[in-house]
N, C-alpha and C positions, 0 to 999 in steps of 0.2 A: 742836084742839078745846079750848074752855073747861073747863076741870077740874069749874067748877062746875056744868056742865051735865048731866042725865042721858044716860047711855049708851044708845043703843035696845035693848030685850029681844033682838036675834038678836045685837047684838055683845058682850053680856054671855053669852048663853048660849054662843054660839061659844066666847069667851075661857076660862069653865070646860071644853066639853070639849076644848078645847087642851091646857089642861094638865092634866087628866086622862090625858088619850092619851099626851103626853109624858111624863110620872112613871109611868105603867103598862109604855109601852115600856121605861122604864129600871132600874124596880125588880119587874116583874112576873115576869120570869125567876130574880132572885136572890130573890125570895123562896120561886117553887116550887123550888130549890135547900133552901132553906133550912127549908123543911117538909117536904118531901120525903127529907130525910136522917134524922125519926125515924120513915120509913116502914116499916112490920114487912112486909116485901114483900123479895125479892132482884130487885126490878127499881126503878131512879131514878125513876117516873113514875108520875102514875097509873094505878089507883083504891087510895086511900088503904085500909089493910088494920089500922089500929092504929098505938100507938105504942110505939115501943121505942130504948133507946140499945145496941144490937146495933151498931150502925154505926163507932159511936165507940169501945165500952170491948170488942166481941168477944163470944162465947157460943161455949164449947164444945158445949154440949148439941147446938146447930144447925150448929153446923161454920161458923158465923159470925168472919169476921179484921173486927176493926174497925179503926177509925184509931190506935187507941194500942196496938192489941195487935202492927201492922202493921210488924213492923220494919224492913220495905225500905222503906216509906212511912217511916216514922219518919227513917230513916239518912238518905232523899233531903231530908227537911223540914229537918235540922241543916247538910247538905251549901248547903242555898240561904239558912240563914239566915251559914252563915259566909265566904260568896262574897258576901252583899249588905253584909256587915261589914265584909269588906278593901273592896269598891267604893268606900263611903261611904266611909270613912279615905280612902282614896286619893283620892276624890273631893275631897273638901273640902279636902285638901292642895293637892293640882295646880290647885282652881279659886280656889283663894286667892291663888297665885302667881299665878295667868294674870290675877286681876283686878287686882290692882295692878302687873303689866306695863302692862295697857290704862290703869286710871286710874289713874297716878302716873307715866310713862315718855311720853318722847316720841321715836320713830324713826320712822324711813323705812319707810313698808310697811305701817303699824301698823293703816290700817284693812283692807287686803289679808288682814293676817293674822285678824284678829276675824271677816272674814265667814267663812274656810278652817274655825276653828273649828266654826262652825255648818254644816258640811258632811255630817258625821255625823249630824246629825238630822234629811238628808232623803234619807240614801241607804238602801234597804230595808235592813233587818235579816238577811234572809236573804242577801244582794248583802256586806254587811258581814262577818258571819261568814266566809262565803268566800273575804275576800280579805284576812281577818285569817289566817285558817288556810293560805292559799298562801303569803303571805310568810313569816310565822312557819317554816313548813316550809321553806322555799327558804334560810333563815337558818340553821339548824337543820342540813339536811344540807350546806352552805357549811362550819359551823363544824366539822360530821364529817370531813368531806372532808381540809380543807386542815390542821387543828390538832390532829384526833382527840378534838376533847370532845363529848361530849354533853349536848347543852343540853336536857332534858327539859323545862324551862316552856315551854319552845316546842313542845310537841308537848302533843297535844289530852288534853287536863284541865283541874283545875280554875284553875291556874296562867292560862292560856291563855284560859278562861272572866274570869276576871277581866279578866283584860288587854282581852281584845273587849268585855266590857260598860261598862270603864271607859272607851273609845275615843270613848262618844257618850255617857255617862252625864256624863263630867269637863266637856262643852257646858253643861250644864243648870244643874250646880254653879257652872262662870264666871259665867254669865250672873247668877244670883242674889245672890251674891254682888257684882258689880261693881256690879248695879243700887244698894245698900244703900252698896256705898264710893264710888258718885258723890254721895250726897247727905250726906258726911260734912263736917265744918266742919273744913278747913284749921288756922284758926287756932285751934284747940283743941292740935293738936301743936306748934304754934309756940310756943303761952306754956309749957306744958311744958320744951320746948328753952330757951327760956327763964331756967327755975326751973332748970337744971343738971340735968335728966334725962336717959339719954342713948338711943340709939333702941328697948333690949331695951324699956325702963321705962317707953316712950311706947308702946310696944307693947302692952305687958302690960294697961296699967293704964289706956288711954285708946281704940286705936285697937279692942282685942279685944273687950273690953267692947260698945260700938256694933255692931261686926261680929257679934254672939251670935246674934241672932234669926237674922237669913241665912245663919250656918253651920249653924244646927242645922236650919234648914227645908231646906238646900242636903242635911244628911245624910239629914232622912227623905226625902225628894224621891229623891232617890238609892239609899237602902235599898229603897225600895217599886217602883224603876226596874228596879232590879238581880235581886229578890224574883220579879217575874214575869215578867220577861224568857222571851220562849221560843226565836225566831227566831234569833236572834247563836246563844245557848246553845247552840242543835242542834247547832249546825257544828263548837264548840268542844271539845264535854264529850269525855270520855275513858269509862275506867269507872264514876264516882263520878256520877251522874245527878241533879240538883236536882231538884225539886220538879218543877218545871213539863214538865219531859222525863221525868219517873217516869210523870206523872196523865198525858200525849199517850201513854206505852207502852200503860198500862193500858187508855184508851180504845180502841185500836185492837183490845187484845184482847176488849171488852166492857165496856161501861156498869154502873157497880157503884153501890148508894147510898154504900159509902165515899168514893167522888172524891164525892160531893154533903157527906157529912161534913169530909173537906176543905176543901171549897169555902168550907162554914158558919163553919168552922174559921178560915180565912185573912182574910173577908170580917170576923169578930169581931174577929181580932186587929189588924187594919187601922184599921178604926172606933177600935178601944180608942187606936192610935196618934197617928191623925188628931183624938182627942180631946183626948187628952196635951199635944199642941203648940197647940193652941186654948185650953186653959186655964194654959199657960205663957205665948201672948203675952196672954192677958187679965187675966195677971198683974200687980198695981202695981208690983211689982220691974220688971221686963221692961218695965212704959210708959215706967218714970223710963228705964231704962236707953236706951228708943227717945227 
């Protein structure tokens, strides 16, 4: 169709309630989440009764736990922010190496081994977990058996949590990262090498530099992966229960506005993050450096 042509009235109107309907379906639940958590009501859902931050800061008077007064919520929120913190490190480690295997190396296998890779991000999570936790155990009582040590990170905590989320999280991080080092200019390190610099100092100072934006998107990508992971986690957790296996306990016990306080809670600090890295690459530092 000619651009410059009018569109007929029914495919204009259609086109609005399309996406109407679409952004309704996608933000119309997190926002009754998100109103719904200053509801003065001990139930998550309509009819709206007042507002109050009972949910969040607690009320004795009412026999009200809110989210910050909640200290098993509390301990699970620290539990999943310091599991999503070893992932990222770990991540952005392991998928640094894995990308300059792929682009900088040339072997036998090489594309065999890049798609094995991406293997974990299409096997369920719950399938994952599973069979992260058989091995690990099979390894685990091997090393009891034959040598008498006990390898406790191999046995379900948060050790083991790690280990399974980073299994398909470390895909996500390669992938990102390699996309950013296949479009790097060669012969930037070569005049380097060159000028007598030798490879820490080509490293440091020419290839790291470029590589910045895709590590750090590679770590929140990975922090936010890790953060609400639930599935792997089930399988993994031990007694220390992240975040997202605290609020699935709670729920089964009963729908609270707190898990809505949560929710608002996580859904904030997310945005606040997804912000951060939006106004770092639209940074002029961060263009020069692109």
């Amino acid at each position: 169709m000619i651009a410059s042509l009018q569109r007929p009235l029914w495919l204009r109107t259609g086109t609005v309630l399309y996406a109407l309907l679409f952004f309704a379906f996608l933000f119309l639940p997190l926002a009754i989440v998100a109103v719904f958590a200053f509801n003065d009501a001990p139930y998550p859902a309509p009819p709206w009764r007042g507002f109050t931050l009972d949910w969040f800061l607690g009320n004795a008077a009412t026999s009200r736990g809110g989210l910050f007064a909640d200290t098993a919520l509390m301990g699970s929120l620290w539990t999943s922010l310091v599991v999503a913190v070893w992932v990222s490190v770990l991540a952005v480690l392991v998928g640094t190496a894995n990308a300059f295997l792929i682009e900088r190396t040339q072997f036998r296998g090489k594309t065999t081994l890049s798609m094995l890779m991406l293997a974990p991000l299409v096997i369920p999570g719950v399938i994952l977990g599973i069979s992260i936790l058989a091995f690990a155990s099979r390894i685990a009582n091997l090393a009891d058996d034959l040598f008498g040590l006990e390898l406790e990170f191999l046995r379900p905590g948060l050790p083991l949590v790690v280990l399974g989320q980073l299994s398909f999280v470390v895909s996500i991080a390669t992938l990102t990262i390699s996309a950013r080092l296949k479009r790097f200019d060669g012969t930037l390190e070569e005049a380097a090498y060159n000028l007598g610099a030798n490879r820490a100092a080509v490293f440091i100072t020419i290839t790291l530099p470029y590589l910045r934006p895709a590590l750090i998107g590679a770590a929140a990508i990975a922090f936010l992966m890790s953060f609400e992971n639930f599935n792997t986690t089930l399988m993994l957790v031990g007694s220390d229960a992240p975040l997202t296996v605290m609020m699935y306990g709670r729920m089964r016990e009963g729908a609270s506005p707190v898990l809505n306080a949560v929710s608002l809670f996580l859904m904030v600090a997310s945005a606040a993050l997804a912000l951060t890295l939006l106004r770092r690459s639209s940074d002029p530092a961060t263009r020069a450096v692109q």
